[in-house]
PAMI-509219 format. One record per residue (C-alpha): x, y, z. Coordinates in steps of 0.1 Angstrom, whole numbers, plus 5000, padded with zeros to 4 digits. Layout:
N
XYZ
...
END
This chain:
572
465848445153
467548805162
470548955144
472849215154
472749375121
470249335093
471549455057
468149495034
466949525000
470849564984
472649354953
474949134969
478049114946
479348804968
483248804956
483148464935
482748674904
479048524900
476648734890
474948974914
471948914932
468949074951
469248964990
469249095026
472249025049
472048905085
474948885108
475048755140
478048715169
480148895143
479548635116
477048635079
474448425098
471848435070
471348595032
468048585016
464848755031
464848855060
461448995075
460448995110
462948935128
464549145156
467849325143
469949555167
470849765139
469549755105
471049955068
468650005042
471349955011
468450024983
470450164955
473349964966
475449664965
476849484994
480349324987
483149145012
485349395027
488549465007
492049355011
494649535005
498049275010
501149575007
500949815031
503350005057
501050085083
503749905108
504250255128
500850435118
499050165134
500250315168
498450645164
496150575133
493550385151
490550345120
493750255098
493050545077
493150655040
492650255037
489650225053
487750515036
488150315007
486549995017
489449785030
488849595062
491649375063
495349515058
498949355054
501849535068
505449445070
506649455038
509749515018
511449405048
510349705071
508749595101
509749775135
510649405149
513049255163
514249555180
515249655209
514049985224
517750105225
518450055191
515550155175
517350425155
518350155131
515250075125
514450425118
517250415094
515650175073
511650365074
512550725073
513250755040
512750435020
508850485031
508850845039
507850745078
508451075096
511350985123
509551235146
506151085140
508250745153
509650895184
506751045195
504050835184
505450475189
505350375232
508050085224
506749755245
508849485229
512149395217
511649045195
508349005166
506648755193
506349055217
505749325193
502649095182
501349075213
501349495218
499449485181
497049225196
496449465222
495949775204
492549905199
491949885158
489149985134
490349765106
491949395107
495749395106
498549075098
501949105089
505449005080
508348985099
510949215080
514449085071
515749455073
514649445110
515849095115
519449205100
520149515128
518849285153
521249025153
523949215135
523849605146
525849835124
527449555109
524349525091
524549795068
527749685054
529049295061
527648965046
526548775078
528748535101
527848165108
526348295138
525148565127
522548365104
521948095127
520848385151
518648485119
517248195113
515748185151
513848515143
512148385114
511148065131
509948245160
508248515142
506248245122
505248035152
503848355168
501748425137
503648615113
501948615078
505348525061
508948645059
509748965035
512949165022
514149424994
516649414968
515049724951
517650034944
514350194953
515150164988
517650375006
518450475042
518050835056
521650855057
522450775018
523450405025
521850055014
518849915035
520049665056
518549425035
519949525002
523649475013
522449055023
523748804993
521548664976
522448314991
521148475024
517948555017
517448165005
518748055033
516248265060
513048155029
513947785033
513647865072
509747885065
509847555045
511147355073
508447515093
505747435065
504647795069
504648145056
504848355022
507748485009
507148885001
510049074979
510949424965
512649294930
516149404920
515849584885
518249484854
518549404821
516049094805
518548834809
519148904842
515548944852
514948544837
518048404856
516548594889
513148494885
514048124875
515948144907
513048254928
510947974911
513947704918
513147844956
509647764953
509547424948
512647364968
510647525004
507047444994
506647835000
504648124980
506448394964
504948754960
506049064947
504849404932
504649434894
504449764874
505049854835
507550084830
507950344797
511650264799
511349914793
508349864772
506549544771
509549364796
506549264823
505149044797
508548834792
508548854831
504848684835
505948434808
508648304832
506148314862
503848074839
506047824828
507647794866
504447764882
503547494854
506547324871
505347344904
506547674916
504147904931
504448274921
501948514927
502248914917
501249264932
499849514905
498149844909
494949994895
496550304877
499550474876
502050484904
502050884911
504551104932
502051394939
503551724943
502652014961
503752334974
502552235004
504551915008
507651894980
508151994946
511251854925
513452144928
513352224965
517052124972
517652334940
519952664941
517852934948
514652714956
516152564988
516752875004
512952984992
511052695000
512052725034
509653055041
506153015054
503652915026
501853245027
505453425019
506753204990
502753304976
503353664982
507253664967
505853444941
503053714936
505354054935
508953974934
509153884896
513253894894
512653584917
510253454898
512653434869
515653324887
513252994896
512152984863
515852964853
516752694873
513552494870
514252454837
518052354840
519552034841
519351824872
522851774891
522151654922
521651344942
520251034927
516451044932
514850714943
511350594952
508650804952
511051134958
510051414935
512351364909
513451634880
509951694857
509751564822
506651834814
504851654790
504351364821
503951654848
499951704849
498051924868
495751714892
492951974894
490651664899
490651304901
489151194869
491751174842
492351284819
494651544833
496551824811
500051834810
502452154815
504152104784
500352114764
499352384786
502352604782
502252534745
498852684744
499652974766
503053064750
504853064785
507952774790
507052484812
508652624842
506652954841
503552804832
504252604865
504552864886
501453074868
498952784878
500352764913
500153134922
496553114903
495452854931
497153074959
499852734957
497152464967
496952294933
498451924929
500751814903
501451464894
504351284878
503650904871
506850694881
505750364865
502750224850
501850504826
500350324802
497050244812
496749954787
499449774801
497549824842
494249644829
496149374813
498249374843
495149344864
493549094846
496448824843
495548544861
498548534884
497948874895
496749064927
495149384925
496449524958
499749704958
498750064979
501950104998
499350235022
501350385054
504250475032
505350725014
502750935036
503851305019
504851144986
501850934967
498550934972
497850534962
495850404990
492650494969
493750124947
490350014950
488050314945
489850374915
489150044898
485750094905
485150394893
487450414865
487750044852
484049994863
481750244858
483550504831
486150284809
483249954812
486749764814
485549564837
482549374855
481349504889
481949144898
485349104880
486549364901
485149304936
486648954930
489749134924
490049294957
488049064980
488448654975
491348654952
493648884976
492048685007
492048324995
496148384983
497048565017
495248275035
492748455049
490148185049
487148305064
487048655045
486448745010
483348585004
479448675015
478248355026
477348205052
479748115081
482148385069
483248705090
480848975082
483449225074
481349405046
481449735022
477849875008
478350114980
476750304951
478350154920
477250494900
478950734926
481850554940
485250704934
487950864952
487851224968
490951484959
493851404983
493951675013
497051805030
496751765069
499151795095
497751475119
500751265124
502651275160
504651575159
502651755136
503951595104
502451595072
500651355051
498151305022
494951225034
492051075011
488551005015
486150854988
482250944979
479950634977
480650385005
477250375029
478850155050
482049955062
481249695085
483949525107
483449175120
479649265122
479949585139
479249975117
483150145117
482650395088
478850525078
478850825053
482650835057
482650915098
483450705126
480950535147
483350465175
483750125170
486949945163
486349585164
489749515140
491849235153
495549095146
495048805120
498048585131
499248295107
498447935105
501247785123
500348025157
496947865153
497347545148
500147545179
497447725202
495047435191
497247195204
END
């Protein structure tokens, strides 16, 4: 018997959480044909993965790579870190239904509740579509490294049918029968599930509500119970924030929605230092609904959720008085004013360190600095120092001490300032509740603002290998069947036999995320973060090499992964 590929001599880690074993991989026609030894036989490619282990390609289940996916062809930072199969679409942002005409509205709702350059949009996007049946089609179409499914997004669905009117009116009778047709027909044409936000996180580019914050809540029921009486479809939400006993009555509430559709709920879960211990109360809810017959599932991240600053992107003070005006010079001046002109120096200084009196500061935005949480990411291993220990040693305030270690690095030094999450204690036990899903990356979003798409390198490296929080096979689980078997993804997650040979081989001992980079690579020249990761031989893609030593082979075998009820209804 041939194969197409031949993996030897690694430690399959097979995504079941067993225990590891020694075997060689065989794939053939794009499937795991045969694990055991191979010897012999004729193989159109072979990897030698001594030294390495050989693991289902991750999934990552919260992304934004709705517009990226245009001019981001390999799918990129997720795919330097291992992920072959992506979800995009949520929070409610998805680029369809939309009509080419209107597509400013949609804009409205991505430019800054995700940080999607509108530039990038205009020029990147070729617009082929106007409702989600069509727009799947043109993502069919494209040519794609990794494997892509998504949600239709109740934002988009809301300025479809109701325009402008969206932004500020609860919707007519019409109005959410017209609704309800755009959920139906995005499910029947493949759509992953339905999803919306009611997070204060999310804001439009011109200071207003997303179009799916102003919907009542009796809405938002209304277009889930759409996907029961289709019998498909997962329901995917930003949260509202409050106090505890509003928190139970909305998460009973969900629950109650639950059972009532037959449909899954999902949304992201983070600790936050304001409200210590409140997640626990929240999972103790989740538990005693899904006793009941509810089925709640959450998002959670490996570490931290960071804004990452930079002189080169933002900073928090760059819409400050006198910082506006000086952030808006070319790099190489604001280094040489920052070097010589020390009665500007001090006037920064002086309002760096004053109190914040401008606009509210939502999502990942840089937001005022608290210095003892404002580190200095001079690598990617924590621990990292904070200004206020750092000025304390050097006898300089905060502010100055800032600016010191930025002119010191000619202003290419990283700062970070963790926006939830910060204690680490509370992210493994958050990873390791049984109702959890370790995949929350926002990869796609927030392209200037965090650098989170490196979820899965970190928990191998960091939870794995240095903090021995975890077992290799704990974690792979984490990020491979558990993520694929609760996003329905059937025939991934799992080395066996039969299953799609979308594949990762690594070095367990040098795996780990690469410093983020600065690059200007998006249509129009915009910028973004950019991340690679050390230790990943190989990312293989439906049997075929995409990634070896981090560079491109040339192939993109990635397809659209469309939802049950399109497959069943082209079985027919």
């Amino acid at each position: 018997m041939g194969y197409d590929l031949v993996i030897k001599n690694g430690l399959v880690v097979d995504g079941s959480g067993g225990a590891r074993y020694r075997a060689d991989v065989g794939v053939t026609g794009g499937k795991i044909s045969k694990i055991g030894r191979i010897s012999g036989e004729q193989a159109g490619e072979t990897i030698d993965a001594e030294g390495h282990v050989v693991t289902p390609g991750f999934v990552d289940a919260h992304t934004h790579m709705d517009a990226q996916i245009f001019w981001d062809q390999l799918g990129s930072c997720s795919c330097y870190h291992g992920v072959t199969t992506a979800v995009m679409g949520n929070c409610g942002f998805t680029l369809a239904p939309c009509r080419e005409a209107e597509a400013d509205l949609v804009f409205r709702n991505l430019e800054r509740a995700e940080d999607i350059s509108r530039s990038a949009m205009l020029e990147g996007i070729n617009w082929q579509w106007e409702t989600y049946p069509e727009y799947m089609d043109v993502i069919d179409a494209l040519p794609k490294g990794i494997n892509y499914a998504g949600y239709v997004g109740h934002s988009a669905i809301r300025t479809y049918v109701m325009g402008e009117r969206a932004f500020e009116e609860d919707p007519t009778e019409l109005d959410m029968e017209a609704m309800k047709r755009e959920v139906r027909s995005a499910i029947n044409a493949g759509a992953m599930g339905f999803s919306t936000s009611r997070s204060p996180a999310h804001m439009t580019s011109d200071n207003r509500l997303v179009a799916s914050r102003v919907a009542p809540d009796q809405e938002v029921h209304e277009l889930v119970r759409t996907m029961g009486e289709v019998g498909a479809g997962i329901f995917q939400l930003a949260m509202k924030r409050g106090d505890r006993s509003y928190m139970e009555d909305d998460y009973r509430s969900l629950a109650t929605l639950s059972r009532e559709t037959g449909r899954p709920i999902t949304f992201g879960s983070l600790s936050r230092k304001e409200l210590p211990g409140h997640w626990r109360e929240l999972y103790r809810i989740i538990e005693e609904e899904n006793l009941k017959g509810a089925r709640i599932f959450t998002q959670v991240h490996s570490r931290e959720i960071n804004t990452v600053l930079s002189f080169e992107t933002s900073m928090p003070f760059d819409s400050w008085n006198v910082w506006s005006e000086f952030r808006r010079l070319p790099l190489e001046v604001q280094f040489k004013k920052l070097s010589e002109d020390m009665e500007l120096r001090r006037k920064l200084v002086e309002v760096a360190e004053s109190p914040y009196e401008g606009p509210e500061v939502v999502g990942a935005e840089p937001r005022p600095p608290e210095w003892d949480m404002f580190y200095v990411m001079d690598r990617v291993k924590r621990p990292h120092r904070s200004i206020s220990e750092i000025s304390a040693e050097c006898g300089m305030s905060p502010a100055e001490t800032m600016l010191d270690i930025a002119v010191k690095n000619q202003l290419k030094v990283f700062f970070r300032q963790p926006i939830a999450n910060e204690n680490q204690d509370d992210a493994l036990e958050l990873m390791k509740h049984p109702y959890s899903n370790v995949t929350f990356s926002d990869s796609g979003a927030h392209v200037s603002q965090i650098m989170d798409s490196s979820l899965q390198t970190h928990l191998l490296s960091h939870w794995v290998r240095e903090k021995e929080a975890l077992s290799l096979e704990q974690a792979v689980r984490f990020i491979t069947y558990d993520t694929a078997t609760n996003w329905g993804f059937h025939d991934r997650g799992l080395i066996r036999e039969g299953m799609t040979a979308d594949i990762n081989i690594f070095d367990p001992e040098n795996i780990e995320p690469q410093m983020p980079l600065v690059v200007n690579d998006l249509p129009s020249g915009a910028k973004r973060l950019k991340q690679y990761a050390d230790g990943i031989l190989a990312t293989v893609i439906a049997g075929k090499i995409v990634l070896k030593d981090k560079e491109h082979t040339g192939e993109l075998p990635g397809k659209l992964l469309r939802g049950p009820l399109y497959l069943s209804l082209i079985n027919i």
